[in-house]
N, C-alpha and C positions, 0 to 999 in steps of 0.2 A: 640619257643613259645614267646608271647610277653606277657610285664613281665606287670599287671594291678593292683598290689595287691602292698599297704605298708609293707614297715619293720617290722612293729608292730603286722600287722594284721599278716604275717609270723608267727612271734613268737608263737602267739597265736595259729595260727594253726596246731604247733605241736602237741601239747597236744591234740586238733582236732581229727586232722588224725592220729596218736597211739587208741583215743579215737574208731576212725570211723573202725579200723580194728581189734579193740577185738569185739564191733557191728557188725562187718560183719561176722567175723568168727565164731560168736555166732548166729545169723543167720544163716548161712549155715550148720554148726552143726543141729539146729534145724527143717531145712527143711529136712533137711536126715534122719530124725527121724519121722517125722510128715508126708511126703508125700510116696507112699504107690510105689512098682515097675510098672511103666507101661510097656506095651507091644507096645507101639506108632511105628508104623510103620518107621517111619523116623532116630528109634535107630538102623535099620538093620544095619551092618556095611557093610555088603557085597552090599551095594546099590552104587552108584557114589556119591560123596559130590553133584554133582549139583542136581539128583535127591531127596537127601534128606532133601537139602532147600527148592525144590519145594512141597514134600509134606508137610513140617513143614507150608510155605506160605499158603497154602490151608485151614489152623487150624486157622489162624492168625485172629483178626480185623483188623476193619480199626487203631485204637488206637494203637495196639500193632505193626504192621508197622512202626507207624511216632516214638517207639521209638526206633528207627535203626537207621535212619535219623537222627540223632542228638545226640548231650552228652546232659547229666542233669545238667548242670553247671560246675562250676570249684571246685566244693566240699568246704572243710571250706579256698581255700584260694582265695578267694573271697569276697569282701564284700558284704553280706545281701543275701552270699549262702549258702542256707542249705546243710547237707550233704545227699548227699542219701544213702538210706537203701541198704546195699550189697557194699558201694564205699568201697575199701580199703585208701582213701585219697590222692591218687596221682594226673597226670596230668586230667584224664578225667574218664570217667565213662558213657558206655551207658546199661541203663538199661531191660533187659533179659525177658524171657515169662517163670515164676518158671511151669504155668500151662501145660505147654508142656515142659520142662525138660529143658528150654532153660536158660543158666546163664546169668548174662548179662558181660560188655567186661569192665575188671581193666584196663587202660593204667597208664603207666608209663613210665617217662624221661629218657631213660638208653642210652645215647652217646657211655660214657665211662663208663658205670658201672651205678648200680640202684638208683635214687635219691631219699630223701627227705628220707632214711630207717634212719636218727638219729630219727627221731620223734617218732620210733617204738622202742627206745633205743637200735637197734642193726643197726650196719654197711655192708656197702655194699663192693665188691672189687673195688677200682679205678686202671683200667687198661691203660696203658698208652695212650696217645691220640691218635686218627685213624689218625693220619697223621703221628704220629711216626711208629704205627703198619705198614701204608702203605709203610714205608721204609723198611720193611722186605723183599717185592716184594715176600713173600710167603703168599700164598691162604690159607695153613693148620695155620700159624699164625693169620689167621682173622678168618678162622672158630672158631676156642678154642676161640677168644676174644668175639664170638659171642655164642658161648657154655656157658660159664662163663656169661653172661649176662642173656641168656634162662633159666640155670640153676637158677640162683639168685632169678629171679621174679618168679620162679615157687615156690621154696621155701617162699617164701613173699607173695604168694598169687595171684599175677599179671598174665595173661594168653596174654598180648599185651606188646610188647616195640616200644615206637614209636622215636625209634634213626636211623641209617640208611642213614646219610647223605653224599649226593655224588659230591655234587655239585663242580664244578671245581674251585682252586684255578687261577682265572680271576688275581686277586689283592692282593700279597702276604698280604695286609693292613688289610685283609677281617677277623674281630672278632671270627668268625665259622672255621675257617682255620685247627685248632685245633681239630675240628670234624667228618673232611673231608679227603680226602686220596688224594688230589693232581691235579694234571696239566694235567694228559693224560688221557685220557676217557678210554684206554685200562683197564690201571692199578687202574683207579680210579674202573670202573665199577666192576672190576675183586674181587680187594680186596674188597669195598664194599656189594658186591653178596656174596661173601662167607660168610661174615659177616652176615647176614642175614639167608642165610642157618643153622650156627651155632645158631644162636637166635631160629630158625620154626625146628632144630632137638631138642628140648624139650618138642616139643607141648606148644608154644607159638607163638601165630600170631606176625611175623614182619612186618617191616615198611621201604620204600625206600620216602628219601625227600632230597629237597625242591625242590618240580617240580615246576618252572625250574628256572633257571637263577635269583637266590636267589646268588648273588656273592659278593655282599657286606652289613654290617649293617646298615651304615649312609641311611636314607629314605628308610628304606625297605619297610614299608608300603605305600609309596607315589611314589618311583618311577619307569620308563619305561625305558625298556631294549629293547634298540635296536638293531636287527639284521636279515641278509639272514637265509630262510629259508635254503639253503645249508651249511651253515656257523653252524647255530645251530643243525643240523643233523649229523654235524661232530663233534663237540665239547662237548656240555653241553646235549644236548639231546643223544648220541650217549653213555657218560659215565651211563644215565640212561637205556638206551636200556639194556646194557650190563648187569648191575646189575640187573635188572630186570626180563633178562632171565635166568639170572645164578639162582639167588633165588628163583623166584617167589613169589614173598609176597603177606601178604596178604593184606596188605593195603599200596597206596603209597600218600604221605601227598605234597598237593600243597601250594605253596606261598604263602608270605604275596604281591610279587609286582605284576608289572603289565608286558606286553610284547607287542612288536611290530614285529612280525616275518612274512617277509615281503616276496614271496606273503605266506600267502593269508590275512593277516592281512592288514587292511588298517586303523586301528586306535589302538591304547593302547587299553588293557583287561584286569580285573583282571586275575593273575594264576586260579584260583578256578573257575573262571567260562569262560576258554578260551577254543573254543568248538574246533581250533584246535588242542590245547596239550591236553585237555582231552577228545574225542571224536575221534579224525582222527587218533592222533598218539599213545597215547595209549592204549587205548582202540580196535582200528580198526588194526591201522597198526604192534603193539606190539601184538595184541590180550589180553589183562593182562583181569587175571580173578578176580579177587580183588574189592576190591572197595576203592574208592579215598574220605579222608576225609580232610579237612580243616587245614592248621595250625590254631594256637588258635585266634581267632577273624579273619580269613582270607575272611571269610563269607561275601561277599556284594551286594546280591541277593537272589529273591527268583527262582522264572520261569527259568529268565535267566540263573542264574548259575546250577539249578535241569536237567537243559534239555542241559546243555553246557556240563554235566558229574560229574557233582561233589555229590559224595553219601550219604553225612558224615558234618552235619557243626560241629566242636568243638570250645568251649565247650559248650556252650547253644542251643539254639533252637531259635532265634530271626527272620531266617529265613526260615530253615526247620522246624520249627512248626508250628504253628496256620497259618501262613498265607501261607503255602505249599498246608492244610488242604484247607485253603479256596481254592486255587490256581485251586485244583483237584477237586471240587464240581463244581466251575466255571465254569470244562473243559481245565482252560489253560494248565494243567499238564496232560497226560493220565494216568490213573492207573498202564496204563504197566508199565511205568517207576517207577513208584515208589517201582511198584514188582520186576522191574530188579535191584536199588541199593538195596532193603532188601534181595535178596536172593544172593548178591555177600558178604552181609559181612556173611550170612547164612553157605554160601558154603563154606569160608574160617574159620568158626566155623568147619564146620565137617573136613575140608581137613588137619586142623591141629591137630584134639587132645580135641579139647577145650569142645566139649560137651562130649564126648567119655572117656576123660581123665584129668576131673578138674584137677586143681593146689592144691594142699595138703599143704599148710604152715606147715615149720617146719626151724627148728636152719640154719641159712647159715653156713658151716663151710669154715670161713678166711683163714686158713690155706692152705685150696686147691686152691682156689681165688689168695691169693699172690701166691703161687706157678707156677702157671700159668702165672701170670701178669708177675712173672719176666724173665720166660719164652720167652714170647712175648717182654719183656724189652733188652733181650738177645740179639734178631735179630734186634730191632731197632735204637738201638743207631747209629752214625754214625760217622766215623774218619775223620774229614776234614781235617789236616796237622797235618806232624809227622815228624819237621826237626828231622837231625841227632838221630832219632830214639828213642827221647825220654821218646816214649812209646813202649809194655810197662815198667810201673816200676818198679823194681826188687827189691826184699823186702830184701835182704841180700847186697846192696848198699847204700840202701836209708838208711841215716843221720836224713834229717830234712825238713819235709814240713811244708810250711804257707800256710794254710786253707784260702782263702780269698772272704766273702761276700755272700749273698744270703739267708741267715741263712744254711749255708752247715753244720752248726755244729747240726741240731733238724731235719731236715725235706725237704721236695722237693715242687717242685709247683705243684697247678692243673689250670686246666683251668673255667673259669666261664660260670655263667648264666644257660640256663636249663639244662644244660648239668655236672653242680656239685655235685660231689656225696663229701658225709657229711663223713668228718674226725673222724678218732676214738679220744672222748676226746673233741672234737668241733674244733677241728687242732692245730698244735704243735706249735705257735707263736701267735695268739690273741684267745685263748679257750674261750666256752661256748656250753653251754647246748645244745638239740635239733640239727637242721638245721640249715647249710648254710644260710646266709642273700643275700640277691640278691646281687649282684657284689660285694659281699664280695671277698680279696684276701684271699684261703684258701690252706695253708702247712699242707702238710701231714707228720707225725711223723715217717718218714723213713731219717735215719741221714745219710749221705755219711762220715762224721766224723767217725762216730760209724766202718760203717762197713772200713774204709780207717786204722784206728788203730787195726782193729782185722787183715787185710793184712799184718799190718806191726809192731805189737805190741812193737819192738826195737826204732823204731824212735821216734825223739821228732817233734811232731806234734800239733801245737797251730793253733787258729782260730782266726781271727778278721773280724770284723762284714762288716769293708768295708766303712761306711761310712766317716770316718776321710781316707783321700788318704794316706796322709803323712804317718800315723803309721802304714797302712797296708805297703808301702811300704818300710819302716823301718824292718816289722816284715820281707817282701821278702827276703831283703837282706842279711840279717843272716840264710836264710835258703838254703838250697841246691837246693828244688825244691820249684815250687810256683804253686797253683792251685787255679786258680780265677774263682770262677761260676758267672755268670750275667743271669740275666731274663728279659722275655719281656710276661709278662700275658697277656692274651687274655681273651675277653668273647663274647658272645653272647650281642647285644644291643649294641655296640660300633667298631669302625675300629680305629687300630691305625695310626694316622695321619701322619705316617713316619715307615720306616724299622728301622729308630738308634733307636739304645737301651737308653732307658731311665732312670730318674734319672744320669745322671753326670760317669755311667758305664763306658764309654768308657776312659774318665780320668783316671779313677781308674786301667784300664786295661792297660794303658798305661805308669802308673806310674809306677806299679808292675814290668811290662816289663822292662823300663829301667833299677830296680833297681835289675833285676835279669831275667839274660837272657834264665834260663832255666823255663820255663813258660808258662803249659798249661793253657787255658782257657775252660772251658764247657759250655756252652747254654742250658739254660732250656729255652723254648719259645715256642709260639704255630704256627712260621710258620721262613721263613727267618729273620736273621737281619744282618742290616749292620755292618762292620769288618775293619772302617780303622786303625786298628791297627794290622791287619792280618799278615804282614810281619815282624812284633819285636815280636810273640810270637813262641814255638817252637812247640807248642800241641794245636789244637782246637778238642773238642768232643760236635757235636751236641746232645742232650741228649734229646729234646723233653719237653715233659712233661711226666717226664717217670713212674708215676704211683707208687703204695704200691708198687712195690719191686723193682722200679728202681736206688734206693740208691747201693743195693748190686750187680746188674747189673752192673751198672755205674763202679765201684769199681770193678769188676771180668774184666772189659776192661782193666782201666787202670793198672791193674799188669799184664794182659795178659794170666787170665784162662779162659777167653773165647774172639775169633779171633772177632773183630769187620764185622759183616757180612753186616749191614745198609747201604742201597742206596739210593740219594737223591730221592724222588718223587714231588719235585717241584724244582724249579732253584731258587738258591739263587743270585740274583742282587746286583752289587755295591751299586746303590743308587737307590733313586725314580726316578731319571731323567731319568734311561734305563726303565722305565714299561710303558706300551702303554699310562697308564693317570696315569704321574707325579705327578697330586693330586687325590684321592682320591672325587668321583662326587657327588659334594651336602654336602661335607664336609667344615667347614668356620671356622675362627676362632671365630665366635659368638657360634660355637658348644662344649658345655662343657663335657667334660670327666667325666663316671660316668653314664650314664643313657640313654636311648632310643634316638640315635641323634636327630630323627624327633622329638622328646617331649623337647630338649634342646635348639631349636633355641630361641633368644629373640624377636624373630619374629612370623609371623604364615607361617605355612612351607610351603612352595610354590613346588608343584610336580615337578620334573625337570626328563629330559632324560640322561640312559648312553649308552652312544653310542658305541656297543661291536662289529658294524662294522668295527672302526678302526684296530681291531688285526681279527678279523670275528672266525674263526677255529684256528688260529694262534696261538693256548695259549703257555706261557710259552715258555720250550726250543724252541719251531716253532717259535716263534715270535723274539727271541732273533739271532736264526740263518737266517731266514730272512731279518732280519734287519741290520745284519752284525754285530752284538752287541755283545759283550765276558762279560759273566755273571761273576762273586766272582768266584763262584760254580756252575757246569753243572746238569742239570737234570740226576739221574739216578748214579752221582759222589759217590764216596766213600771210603775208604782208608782201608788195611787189614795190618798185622802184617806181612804178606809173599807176593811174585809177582804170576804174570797169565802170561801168553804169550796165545793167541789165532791163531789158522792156520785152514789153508783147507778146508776154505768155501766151499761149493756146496750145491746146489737150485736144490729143486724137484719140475719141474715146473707143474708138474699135481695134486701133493698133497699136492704143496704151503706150504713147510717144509725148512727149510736153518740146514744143517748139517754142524759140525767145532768139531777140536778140544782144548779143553782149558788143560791148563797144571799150574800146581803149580812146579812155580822155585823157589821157597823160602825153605826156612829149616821148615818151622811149619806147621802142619794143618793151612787151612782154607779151608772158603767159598764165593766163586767169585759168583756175579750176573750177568751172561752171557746177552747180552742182544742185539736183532735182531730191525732193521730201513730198512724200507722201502723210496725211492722217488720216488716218481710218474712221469711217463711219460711226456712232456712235454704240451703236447694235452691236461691236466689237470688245470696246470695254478696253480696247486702247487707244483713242482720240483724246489722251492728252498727252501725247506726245509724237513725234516726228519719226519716221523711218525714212533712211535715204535709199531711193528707186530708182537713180542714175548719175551718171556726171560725167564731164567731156572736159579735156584738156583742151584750151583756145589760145593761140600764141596769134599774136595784133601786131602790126604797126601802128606808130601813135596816132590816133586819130581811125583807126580801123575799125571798123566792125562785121560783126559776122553773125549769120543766123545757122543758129545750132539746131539739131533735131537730135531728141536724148531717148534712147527707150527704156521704157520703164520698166524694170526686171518683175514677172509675174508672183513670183515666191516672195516678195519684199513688198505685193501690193497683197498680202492671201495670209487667213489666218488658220495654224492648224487647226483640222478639226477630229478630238480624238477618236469620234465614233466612227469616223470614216475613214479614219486615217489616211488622209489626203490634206493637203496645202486647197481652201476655196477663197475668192474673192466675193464675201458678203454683198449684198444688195445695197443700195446707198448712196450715198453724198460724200466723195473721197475729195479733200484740198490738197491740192497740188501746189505746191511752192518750190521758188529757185532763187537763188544766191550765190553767195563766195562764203557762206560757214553752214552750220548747223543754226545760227543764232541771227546770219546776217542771212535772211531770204524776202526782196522786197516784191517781188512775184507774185502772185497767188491766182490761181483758177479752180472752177470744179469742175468733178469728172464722174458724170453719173451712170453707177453699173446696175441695171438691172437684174 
């Protein structure tokens, strides 16, 4: 969402929106009370959801139509917006037909958990970020994270979340990165779809975004993404495909940019109103039965974009209102249309729950929330080096740790912008009242301290803040062990202009290092960062942004009551100089950190192209093994406390399955993420490089093994073909390979298709 509203005006609008949801739910109390049972045809349940939008349509005016088409504003956080009657004060609000039983639609920002619920003086779960989740490479971990989100807003009153982001990390730089699940369209699609499933089993309508090729913040409103229509059928549209058929939502939200997707494109479009992504492809060639709304101000048409596909402006009405209205009296709009976007959010009312099974506001209980989060925190984390075996820590060795920086001694990070759910407290390091401030940095009151001394209550364990290098590295010295957290926050409305970690981190981690060679480091961050200090320490733990309970997670890795299971879903790169574009497109130094890049030039911002032919499909690890490029860290990498050995590939080449066995040669439990690569024939003109076609979670006892059967996803072994426009699997000699990375596959078979 883009961010339109001051600081102030926020503030105020807590009290607002707490205000707008005892209103609303005093209302809707009262219409339960005052309006009398009908027998309206369209409550049959036994009828199809499509036929019972169409009879509800048949009841309809013209009036009560256009408000389908559009949200009533931004509620109080907006200026000189009213709130509407029924909003509960979140992201959007469209308004309902109470005379036909029809409610109208609460949206809410819920990424990573429900925002904006301080203003209702009660908390939401913050789970860890969908790119940490995506490291789980398990499907029933993003359902719960998607369950836990359903469940929340249903409790809150909400019957929509409009989170669901899948968009491919293009540019590890990319601010969103954090609310995304990664680099491969398999895994992005996979994890993101169930995520969604879990949100629509509650009976709340979900949401799948930013169609499409929303890959970085700096000019997101202003600029054009170039690229082969084959190239985008295999990459960035193909992770939406996926997610889309796995969940089915009910609603999927288009960009703020623009595209150039070539053929059939022959000039820039906006998302919203580009009639081949919403019209040919998903609509037609996806079939999605849904209806497509706006990101927030994404709206920049009336005709053009009503009839390109787009069903939904949010939040206002500036162009599906009044002059929609007029559009369709003119003639330039046919009524059909207007009855087919009202009756797809109609249908996706009854297909979920929503008219059948309102949301009943009642207490969230936290307690099941964090439970869950650290759950999900559990499989995410991930172990990037473990010289001489330093983890994990053994609480009846361990002496003396130095705590070192990040505030590790109060709290964890989250990630920003719409996507921040509100700290219990107002956060454990700058507290206040209400809500989140827009790109406020907000720590959450989960201490890695706290729970590092209840593992080890013998040791003498001190903390230093980090910034003075020298006395952190003084306090290293006299300690046994040394554990340095660094961050790299992320938000929405900003890219960070480089992978190094900022603030002076890497000094400090370097310092620490030298003066005490046993020395992990952990990463809170919301995507890669760079590590040239990777070889003087002895322990790195990716930790993400690991959410309310990823303090005690984190802390159950490092002594080793639970097997680090996390696998990378995006390639961690040396530097910027290995990513297809070194800088960052439309980024300058006249661009000031802090605030919507396109609003921070000293300039007026001049639309510019990013050119995403140069890697085309190539994302990530494809681009890096093409290129001949050896990453930090491989896609898919990850480190456990015990070994795998894998054998005995064999390929069922009619049922498109790769059979192997994995084995646990280590002395502990774990859990190995098995994982299947495809290359393509040569006749393809992509056979130098790998796509991944499966993979299987495998938990061992030591000494275990297990024979896995993986299927290989059709669309990930099939290359577009634009004349046909169809996904085919070419004729050929396909290698099949399996491993624990993208880079570690010591497997190999062929699989020959006729």
């Amino acid at each position: 969402m883009m961010q339109l509203f001051s600081v102030k005006r926020l503030l105020l609008c807590a009290g607002a929106a707490c205000f707008a949801m005892t209103l609303a739910a005093s209302a809707q109390s009262s219409a339960a009370q005052q309006t009398p049972a009908h027998n309206w045809p369209w409550m049959n349940k036994s009828l199809s959801p499509d036929r019972r939008a169409d009879l509800v349509i048949q009841q309809m005016t013209f009036d009560e139509k256009f408000n389908f088409v559009h949200g009533t504003g931004w509620n109080g956080l907006r200026e000189n917006a009213a709130i509407p009657t029924g909003s509960l004060g979140g992201a959007g609000y469209v308004e309902g037909v109470p005379r036909l039983g029809i409610p109208g639609i609460n949206m809410a920002d819920s990424a990573v958990g429900v925002r904006l619920s301080g203003a209702g003086s009660h908390y939401a779960t913050l789970l860890p970020s969908v790119l940490g989740a995506a490291s789980s490479w398990d499907p029933r971990a993003l359902f719960l994270f998607g369950d836990v989100i359903g469940r929340e807003l249903r409790e809150t009153g909400y019957n929509m979340s409009i989170g669901g982001g899948v968009d491919l990390a293009r540019d590890p730089r990319n601010g969103r990165n954090f609310e995304y699940a990664g680099e491969d369209p398999l895994l992005a699609g996979t994890m993101v779809g169930n995520l969604a499933k879990g949100v629509q089993s509650n009976q709340v309508m979900g949401d799948i975004k930013h169609y499409a090729f929303n890959d970085q913040e700096t000019g997101r409103t202003i600029y054009n993404a170039e690229i082969t229509q084959r190239a985008a059928r295999e990459s960035d549209l193909l992770a939406f495909q996926i997610a889309i058929q796995t969940a089915h939502p009910a609603g999927v939200m288009c960009s703020y940019n623009k595209e150039t997707v070539t053929p059939p494109d022959t000039s820039p479009d906006w998302s919203c109103q580009n009639d081949y992504l919403l019209n040919q492809v998903l609509k037609k060639d996806w079939d999605f039965q849904g209806f497509v709304l706006s990101d927030w101000g994404g709206t920049h048409s009336t005709v053009h974009a009503f009839l390109s596909g787009l069903d939904q402006e949010e939040p206002g009405s500036m162009y599906l209102g009044d002059p929609l209205k007029k559009a369709i009296q003119d003639g330039q709009v046919p009524m059909s249309r207007l009855n087919d976007a009202v009756h797809r959010v109609l249908r996706e009312m009854f297909a979920n729950g929503i008219i059948d099974n309102p949301p009943q506001t009642e207490e969230i209980n936290p307690f099941l929330g964090r439970r869950d989060a650290e759950h999900i925190a559990d499989e995410s984390i991930v172990l990037l080096r473990n010289e001489d075996h330093i983890l994990p820590l053994s609480a009846e060795s361990v002496r003396s740790i130095a705590l070192i920086g990040a505030h590790a001694d109060v709290a964890v990070l989250s990630g920003g912008g719409s996507a921040q759910v509100d700290a219990p407290g107002g956060g454990a390091v700058h507290p206040h009242p209400g809500s989140a401030h827009w790109l406020e940095h907000v720590w959450f009151p989960d201490s890695p301290e706290r729970y590092i001394r209840r593992h080890d209550p013998t040791a003498d364990i001190q903390f230093n803040e980090g910034t003075d290098v020298q006395a952190a590295a003084a306090l290293a010295a006299k300690s046994q062990f040394a554990i340095v957290f660094v961050q790299q926050w992320m938000s929405e409305g900003m890219d960070r202009p480089s992978i190094e970690l900022p603030r002076s981190q890497d000094a400090l981690v370097e310092a620490v290092a030298k003066a005490n060679p046993h020395t992990v480091v952990v990463i809170e961050s919301g995507g890669p960062v760079a590590m040239p200090w990777v070889d003087q320490v002895q322990g790195i733990v990716e930790a993400w942004f690991p959410g309310i309970g990823g303090a005690q997670s984190l802390t159950n890795i490092l002594f080793g009551d639970v097997d680090p299971s996390g696998r990378l879903p995006i390639t961690f790169p040396k530097d910027d100089a290995q990513l297809p574009h070194p800088q960052v497109p439309g980024l300058s130094p006249q661009t000031e950190p802090g605030g919507l890049p396109e609003n921070a030039y000293h300039h007026k911002p001049v639309p510019f192209d990013v050119n995403y032919n140069i890697e085309g499909a190539r994302v990530g690890y494809k681009w890096f093994e093409s290129e001949h490029k050896t990453p930090l860290y491989p896609f898919g990498f990850g480190l456990s406390y015990t070994t795998y050995s894998f054998s005995g590939l064999s390929v069922d080449e009619a049922q498109r399955t790769a059979t192997f066995t994995v084995r646990n040669t280590g002395s502990r439990a774990g859990t190995e993420v098995a994982q299947v690569y495809a290359i393509l024939p040569a006749s393809t003109g992509e056979n130098t490089w790998k796509r991944l076609v499966g993979w299987e979670r495998v938990t061992l006892g030591p000494g275990e093994s297990q024979t896995v059967t993986v299927p290989m996803n059709k669309l990930t072994l099939s290359i577009f073909d634009v004349g046909k426009n169809a996904f085919e699997m070419p004729p050929g000699d396909y290698t099949i390979v399996a491993g624990s990375s993208s880079e570690d596959t010591p497997l190999r078979a062929t699989m020959h298709v006729e």
